[in-house]
N, C-alpha and C positions, 0 to 999 in steps of 0.2 A: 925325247920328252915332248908331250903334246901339250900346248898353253891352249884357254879359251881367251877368247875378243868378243866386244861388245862392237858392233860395226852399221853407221848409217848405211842407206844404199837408197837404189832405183832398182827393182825387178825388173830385167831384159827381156827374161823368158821362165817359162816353166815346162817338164815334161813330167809325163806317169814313169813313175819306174817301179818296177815289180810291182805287187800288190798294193804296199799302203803308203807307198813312199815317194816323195818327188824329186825330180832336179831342180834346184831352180841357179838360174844366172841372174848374178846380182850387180850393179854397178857402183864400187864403192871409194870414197876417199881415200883411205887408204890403201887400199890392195886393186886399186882398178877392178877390173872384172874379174867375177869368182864364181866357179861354182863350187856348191856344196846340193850334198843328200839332207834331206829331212825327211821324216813321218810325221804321215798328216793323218791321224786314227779320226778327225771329225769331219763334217765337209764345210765347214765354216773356215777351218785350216786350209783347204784346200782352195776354198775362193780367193782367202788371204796371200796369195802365192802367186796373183794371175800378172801379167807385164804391167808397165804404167803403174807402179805403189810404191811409195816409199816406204823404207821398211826398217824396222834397226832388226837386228839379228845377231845372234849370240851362238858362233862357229867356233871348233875344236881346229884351231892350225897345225896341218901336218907337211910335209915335204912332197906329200900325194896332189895331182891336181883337182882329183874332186876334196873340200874338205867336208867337214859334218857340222850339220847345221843343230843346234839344241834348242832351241828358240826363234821364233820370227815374229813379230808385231808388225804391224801395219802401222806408221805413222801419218801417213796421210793418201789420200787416194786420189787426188788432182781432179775433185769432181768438174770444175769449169773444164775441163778438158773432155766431159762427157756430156756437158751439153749441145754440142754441134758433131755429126759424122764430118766433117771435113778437117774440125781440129783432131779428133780424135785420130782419124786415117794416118797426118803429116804427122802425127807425134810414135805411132805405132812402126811407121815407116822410118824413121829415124832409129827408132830403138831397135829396129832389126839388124839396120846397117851398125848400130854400135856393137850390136852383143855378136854380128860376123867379125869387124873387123878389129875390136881389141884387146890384144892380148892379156891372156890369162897372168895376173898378180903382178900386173905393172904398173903401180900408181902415178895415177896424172890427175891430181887435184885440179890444175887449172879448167882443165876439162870436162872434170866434174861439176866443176862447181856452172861451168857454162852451158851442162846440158840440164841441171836444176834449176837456173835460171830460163832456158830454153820452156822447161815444163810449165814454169808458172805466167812466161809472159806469154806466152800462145794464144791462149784464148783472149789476150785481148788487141788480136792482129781480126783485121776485118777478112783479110785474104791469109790463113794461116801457111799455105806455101815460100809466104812473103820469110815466116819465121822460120822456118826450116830452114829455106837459102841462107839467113844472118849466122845460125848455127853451123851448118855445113861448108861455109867459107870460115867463119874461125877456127873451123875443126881443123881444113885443108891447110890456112895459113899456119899453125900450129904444132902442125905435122908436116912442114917443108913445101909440102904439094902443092900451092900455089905463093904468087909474091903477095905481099900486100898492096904492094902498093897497085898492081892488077884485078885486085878483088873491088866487085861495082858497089857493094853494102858496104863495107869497110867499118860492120861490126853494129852500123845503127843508120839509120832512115826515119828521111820525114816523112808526110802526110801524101805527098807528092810525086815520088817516089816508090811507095807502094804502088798505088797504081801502073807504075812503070816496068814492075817485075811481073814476069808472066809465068806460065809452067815450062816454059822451055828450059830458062835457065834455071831453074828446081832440077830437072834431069840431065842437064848438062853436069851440078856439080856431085848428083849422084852419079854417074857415067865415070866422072874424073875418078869418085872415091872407089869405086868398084872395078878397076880395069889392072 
């Protein structure tokens, strides 16, 4: 027996599938990452579906790993996060390495909720790699990967501070995540 869910999320990714239908990977509260099929008959649907959106959606749960998607809204689009190529970049680039690296219908609320938080405070980092690094060490410590008490952000930074993170350590802690 198939039940529907009403489900917040972040859109990871999207692809074309056959004709008029997409995939999309969703990032959700509950069920961690998910993909499901929808048809998209407009193409206003189909902008609706691109990465970076939060979205509620209304999926048909089955025991299969793609489920079916019967509805998708946009709840919001993180426009500050479209006003700079630089913020945009670090937040894209994160959300690749989320929708590679976690598993399909595992929910991790805390993680959730710190890459929502990740989305909205971004755009108001002067050097948004700075923000990336605070995410990407909570992620690591979180997930065993590093100690805390090893971690140089330890989750927030001053004014000062910023200045003091460069891009090396941005790729150091993607390196870590990806090896």
């Amino acid at each position: 027996m198939h039940t529907t869910q009403a489900l917040e999320g972040v859109t990871l990714a999207s692809f074309a599938f056959q004709e008029n239908s997409h995939i999309i990977s969703v990032f959700t509260k509950e069920h961690g990452r998910l993909k499901c099929v929808t048809k998209s008959y407009r193409k206003s649907n189909v902008r609706g579906l691109c990465p970076l959106l939060g979205v509620e959606i209304q999926v048909i749960v089955s025991d299969k790993e793609l489920w079916k998607c019967k509805e998708c809204l946009v709840t919001t689009s993180y426009p500050n996060l479209r006003l700079s190529l630089d913020h945009l970049r670090f937040s894209a680039q994160v959300t690749d390495l989320l929708d590679k690296l976690l598993p399909l219908h595992h929910p991790v609320p805390q993680l959730y909720e710190l890459y929502k938080q990740f989305l909205a405070n971004l755009p108001h980092f002067k050097k948004p790699h700075v923000a990336a690094c605070i995410f990407l060490e909570n992620f690591l410590v979180s997930e065993g990967m590093l100690d805390a008490t090893s971690a140089v952000l330890k989750g927030s930074l001053t004014e000062s501070y910023e200045a003091q993170i460069d891009l090396g350590y941005y790729h150091k802690l993607v390196h870590t995540l990806i090896k």
